[in-house]
C-alpha positions in Angstrom: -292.5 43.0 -60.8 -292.1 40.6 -58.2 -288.1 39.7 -56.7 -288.0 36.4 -55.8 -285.8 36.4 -52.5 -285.3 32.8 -52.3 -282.3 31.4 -51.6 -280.3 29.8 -54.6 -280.8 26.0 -54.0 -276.7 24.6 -53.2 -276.1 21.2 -54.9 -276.4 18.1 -53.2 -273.7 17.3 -51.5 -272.5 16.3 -48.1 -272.3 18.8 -45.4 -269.9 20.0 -43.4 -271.5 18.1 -40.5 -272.2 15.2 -43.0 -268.5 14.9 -43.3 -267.8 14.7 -39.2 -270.7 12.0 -39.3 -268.7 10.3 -42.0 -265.0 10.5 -40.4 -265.8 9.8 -36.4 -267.2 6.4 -37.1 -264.0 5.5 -38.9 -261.6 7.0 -36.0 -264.2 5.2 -33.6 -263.5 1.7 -35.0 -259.9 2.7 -34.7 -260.3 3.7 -31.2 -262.4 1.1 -30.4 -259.5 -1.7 -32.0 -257.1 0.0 -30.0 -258.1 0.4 -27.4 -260.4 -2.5 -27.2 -261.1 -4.7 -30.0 -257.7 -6.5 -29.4 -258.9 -7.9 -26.1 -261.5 -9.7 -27.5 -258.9 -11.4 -29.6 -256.8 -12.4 -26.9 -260.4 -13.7 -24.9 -260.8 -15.7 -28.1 -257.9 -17.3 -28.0 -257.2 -18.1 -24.2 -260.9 -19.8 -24.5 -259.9 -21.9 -27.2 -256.4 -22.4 -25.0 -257.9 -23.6 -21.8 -261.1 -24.9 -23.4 -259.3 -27.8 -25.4 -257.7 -29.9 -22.7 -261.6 -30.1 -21.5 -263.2 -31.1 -24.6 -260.3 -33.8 -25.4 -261.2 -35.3 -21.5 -264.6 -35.0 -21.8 -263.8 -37.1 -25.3 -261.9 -39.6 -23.8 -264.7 -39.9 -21.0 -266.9 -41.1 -23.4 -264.9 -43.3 -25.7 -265.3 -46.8 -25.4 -262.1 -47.7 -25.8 -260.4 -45.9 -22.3 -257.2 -44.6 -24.3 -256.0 -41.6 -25.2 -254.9 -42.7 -28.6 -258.1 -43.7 -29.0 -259.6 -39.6 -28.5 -257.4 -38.3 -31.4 -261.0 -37.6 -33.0 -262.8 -35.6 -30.5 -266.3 -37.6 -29.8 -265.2 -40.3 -32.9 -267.5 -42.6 -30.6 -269.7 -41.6 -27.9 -270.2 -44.5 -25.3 -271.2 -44.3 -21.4 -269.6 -47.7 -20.7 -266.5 -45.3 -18.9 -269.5 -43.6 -16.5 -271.2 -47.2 -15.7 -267.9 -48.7 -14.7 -267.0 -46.2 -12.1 -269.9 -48.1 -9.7 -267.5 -51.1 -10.2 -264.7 -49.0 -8.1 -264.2 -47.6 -5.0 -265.1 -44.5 -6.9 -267.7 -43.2 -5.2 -266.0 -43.6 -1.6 -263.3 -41.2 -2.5 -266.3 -38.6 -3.5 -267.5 -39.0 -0.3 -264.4 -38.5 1.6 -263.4 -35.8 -0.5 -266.1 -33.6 0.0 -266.5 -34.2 3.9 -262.2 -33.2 3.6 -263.4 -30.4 1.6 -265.8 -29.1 3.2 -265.0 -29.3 7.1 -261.5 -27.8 5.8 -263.3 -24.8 4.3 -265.7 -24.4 7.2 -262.9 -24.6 9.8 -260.8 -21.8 7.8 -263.2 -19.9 7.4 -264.3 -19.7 11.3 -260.5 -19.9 12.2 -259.2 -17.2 10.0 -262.3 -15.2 10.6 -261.6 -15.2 14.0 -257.9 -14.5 14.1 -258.5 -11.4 11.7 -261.4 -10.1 13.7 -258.8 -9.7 16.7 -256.0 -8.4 14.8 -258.2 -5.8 13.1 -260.2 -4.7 16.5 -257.9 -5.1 19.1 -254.6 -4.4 20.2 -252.4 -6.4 22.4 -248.8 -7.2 23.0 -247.5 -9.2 20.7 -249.8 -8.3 17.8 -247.0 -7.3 15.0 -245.3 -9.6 16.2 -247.6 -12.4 15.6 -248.7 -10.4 11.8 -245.4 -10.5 11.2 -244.3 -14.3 11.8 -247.6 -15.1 9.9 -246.1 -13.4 6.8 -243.1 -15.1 7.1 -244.3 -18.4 7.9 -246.2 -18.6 4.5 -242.7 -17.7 3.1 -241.4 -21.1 2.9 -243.2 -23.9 0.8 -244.9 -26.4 1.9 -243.2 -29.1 0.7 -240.5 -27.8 3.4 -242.7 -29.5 5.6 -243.6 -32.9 4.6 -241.0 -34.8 6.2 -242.0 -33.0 9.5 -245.7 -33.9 9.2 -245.0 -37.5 8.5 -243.3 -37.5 11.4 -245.0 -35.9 13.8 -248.5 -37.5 12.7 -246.1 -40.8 12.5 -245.5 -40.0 16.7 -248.9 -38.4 17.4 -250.7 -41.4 16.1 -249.2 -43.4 18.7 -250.4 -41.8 21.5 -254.1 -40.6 19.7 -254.5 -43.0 16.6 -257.1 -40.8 15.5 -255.0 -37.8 14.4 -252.2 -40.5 13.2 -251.7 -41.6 9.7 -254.4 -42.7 7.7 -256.5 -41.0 8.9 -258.8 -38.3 7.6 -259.1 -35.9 10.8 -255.0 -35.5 10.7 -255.4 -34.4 7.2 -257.9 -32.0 8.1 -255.7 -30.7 10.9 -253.0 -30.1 8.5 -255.2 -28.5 5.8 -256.5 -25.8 8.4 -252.5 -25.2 10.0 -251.3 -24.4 6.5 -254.3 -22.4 5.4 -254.9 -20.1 8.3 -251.6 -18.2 7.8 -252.9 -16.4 4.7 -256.2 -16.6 5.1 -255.8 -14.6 7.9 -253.8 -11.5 6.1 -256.6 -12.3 3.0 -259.4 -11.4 5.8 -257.5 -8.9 7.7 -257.6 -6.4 5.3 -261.5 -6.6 4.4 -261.7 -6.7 7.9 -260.1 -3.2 8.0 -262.2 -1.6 5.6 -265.3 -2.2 8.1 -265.6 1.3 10.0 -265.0 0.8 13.5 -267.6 3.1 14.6 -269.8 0.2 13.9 -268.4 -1.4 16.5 -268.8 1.7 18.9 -272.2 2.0 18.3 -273.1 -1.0 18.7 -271.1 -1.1 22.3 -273.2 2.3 23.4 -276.1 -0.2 22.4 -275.4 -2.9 25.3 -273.6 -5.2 22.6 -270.5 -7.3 23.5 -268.1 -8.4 21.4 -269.2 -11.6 20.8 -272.5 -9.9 19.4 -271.1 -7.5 17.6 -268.4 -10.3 15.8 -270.8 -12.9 15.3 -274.4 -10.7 14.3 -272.4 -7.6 12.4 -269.3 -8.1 11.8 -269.3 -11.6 9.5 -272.7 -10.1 7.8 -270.4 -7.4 6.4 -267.6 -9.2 5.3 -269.7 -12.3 3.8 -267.8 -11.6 0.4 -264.5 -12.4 1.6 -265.4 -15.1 3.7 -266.9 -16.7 0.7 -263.6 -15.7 -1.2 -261.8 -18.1 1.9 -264.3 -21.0 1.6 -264.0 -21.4 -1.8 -259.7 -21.0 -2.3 -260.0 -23.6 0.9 -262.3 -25.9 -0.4 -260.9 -26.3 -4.1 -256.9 -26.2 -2.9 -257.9 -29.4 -0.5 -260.3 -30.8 -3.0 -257.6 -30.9 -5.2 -254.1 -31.7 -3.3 -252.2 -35.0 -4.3 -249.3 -34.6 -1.9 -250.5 -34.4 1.3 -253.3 -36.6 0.7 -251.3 -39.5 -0.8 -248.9 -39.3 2.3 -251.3 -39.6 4.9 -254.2 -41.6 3.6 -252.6 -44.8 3.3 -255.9 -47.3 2.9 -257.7 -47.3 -0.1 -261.0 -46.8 1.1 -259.3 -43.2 2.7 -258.1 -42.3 -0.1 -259.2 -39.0 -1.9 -260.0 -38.2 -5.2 -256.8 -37.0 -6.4 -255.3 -40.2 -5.0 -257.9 -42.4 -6.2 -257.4 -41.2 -9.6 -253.7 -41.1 -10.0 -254.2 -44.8 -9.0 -255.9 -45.5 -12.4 -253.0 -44.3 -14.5 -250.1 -44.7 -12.2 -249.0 -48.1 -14.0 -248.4 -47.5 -18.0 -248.9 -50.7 -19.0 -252.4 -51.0 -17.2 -253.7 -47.6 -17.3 -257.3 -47.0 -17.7 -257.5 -43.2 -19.4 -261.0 -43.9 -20.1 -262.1 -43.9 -16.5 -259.8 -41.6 -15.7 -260.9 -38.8 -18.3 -265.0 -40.1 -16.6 -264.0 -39.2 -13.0 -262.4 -36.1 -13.5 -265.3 -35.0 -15.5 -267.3 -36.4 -12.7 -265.1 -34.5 -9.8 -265.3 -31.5 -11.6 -268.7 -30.8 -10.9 -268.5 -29.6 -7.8 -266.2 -27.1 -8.1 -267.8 -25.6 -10.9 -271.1 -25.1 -9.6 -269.5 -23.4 -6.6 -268.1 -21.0 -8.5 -271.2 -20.2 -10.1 -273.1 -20.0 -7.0 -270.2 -17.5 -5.5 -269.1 -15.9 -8.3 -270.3 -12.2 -7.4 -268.4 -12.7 -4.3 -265.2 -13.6 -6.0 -264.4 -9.8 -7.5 -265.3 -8.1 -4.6 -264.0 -10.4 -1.7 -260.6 -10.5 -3.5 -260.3 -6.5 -3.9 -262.2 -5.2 -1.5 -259.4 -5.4 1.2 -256.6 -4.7 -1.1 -257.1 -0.7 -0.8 -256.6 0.9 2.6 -259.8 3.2 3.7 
């Protein structure tokens, strides 16, 4: 008679290892909330924040009736009668002198700081802490500190050389680059830093000077950080309202920012409408250079934060 040695067949059920299966993705999505999920919430919500001053200007931009009131429906009426009548204005003018403002200014800090970090990183000299240290405490103090000074001393200068006195765009490019180059400098000193020095050593045993080694090497390396520079320089003078308004005194000098504030600066004849359509227009620049250096912007900005 034949035994039959199976095994007794166990009734359906969940396994032991079913029943981990089962219970980790429930601790996971508790984890995961934790530890994660409630970021995405607060991403949600500083979107929504920042994202609906822009689609209320953008609204205004393109009503037809150039008042805020009027925008209390977002995109109740969708005109480009606000775009059209910028070419009416000086509009376009203060674009132009913006961006050559911008630009030179970012350029010039960019080669200035560059410079002054390159020889407080490489070399050593008397006076060195010295001059790191007043350079710290210089950008102490506010600017605004300083407005009655530069009024006065472009006010003097431009009686002896009219082209760096007021109203005039090169002054305004001077100052830019004076009160930019203190902290530009510490920003680039420490990415400078992290460069190994034995670069520099090798490429000496090489024939190289240090002109060669600054200009060929060096700012190759550090391209990050001097993008980081352009782009703080370029939006922080693309943007100013103070110093531009107290030195540009003609309208067709003016700047943006000045140019704009214009618009709205009288209540009972303010123009939101064209307002809302040039700062929609002047925002395009900015924006597109942040998407054409944005993979510098992480690393330029921490790179030189941690001593190696």
């Amino acid at each position: 008679m034949a035994v039959d040695t199976a095994h007794p067949t166990r009734p359906a059920g969940p396994s032991r290892r079913g029943r981990r299966a089962d219970a980790l993705p429930r601790m996971s999505r508790g984890r995961w909330w934790s530890e994660l999920g409630w970021r995405y919430v607060v991403a949600a919500f500083a979107v929504v924040y920042a994202g609906a001053p822009i689609l209320y200007v953008i609204s205004t931009s393109v009503s037809a009736g150039g008042t805020l009131t009027g925008s209390n429906r977002l995109f109740g009426t969708v005109s480009g009668e606000n775009f059209a009548a910028l070419n009416e204005t000086r509009f376009w003018s203060w674009v132009a002198n913006t961006m050559i403002i911008a630009s030179v200014t970012a350029i010039g800090t960019v080669l200035m700081g560059a410079a002054a970090a390159y020889a407080f990183s490489r070399f050593r000299f008397t006076g060195r802490r010295v001059g790191l240290t007043s350079l710290l405490v210089i950008q102490m103090f506010p600017q605004l500190l300083a407005f009655v000074a530069v009024f006065l001393l472009l006010l003097s200068l431009g009686e002896v050389v009219p082209a760096l006195g007021l109203n005039s765009r090169l002054a305004l490019i001077m100052v830019y680059l004076g009160g930019a180059l203190g902290v530009n400098t510490f920003l680039m000193y420490g990415f400078f830093n992290t460069v190994p020095k034995e670069l520099d050593e090798a490429a000496k045993i090489d024939g190289a000077t240090h002109a060669q080694i600054y200009w060929t090497i060096i700012l190759r390396l550090v391209a990050p950080i001097l993008a980081v520079v352009a782009l703080l320089s370029f939006i922080s003078s693309f943007s100013d309202f103070l110093l531009a308004k107290l030195i540009l005194q003609s309208e067709e000098n003016w700047t943006l920012a000045v140019g704009l504030y214009q618009w709205v600066s009288d209540r009972l004849s303010a123009n939101w409408g064209l307002f809302a359509a040039g700062s929609v227009i002047s925002a395009i620049p900015v924006v597109l250079l942040f998407i054409f250096l944005q993979r510098y912007i992480v690393g330029g900005l921490t790179a030189g934060s941690v001593k190696g």
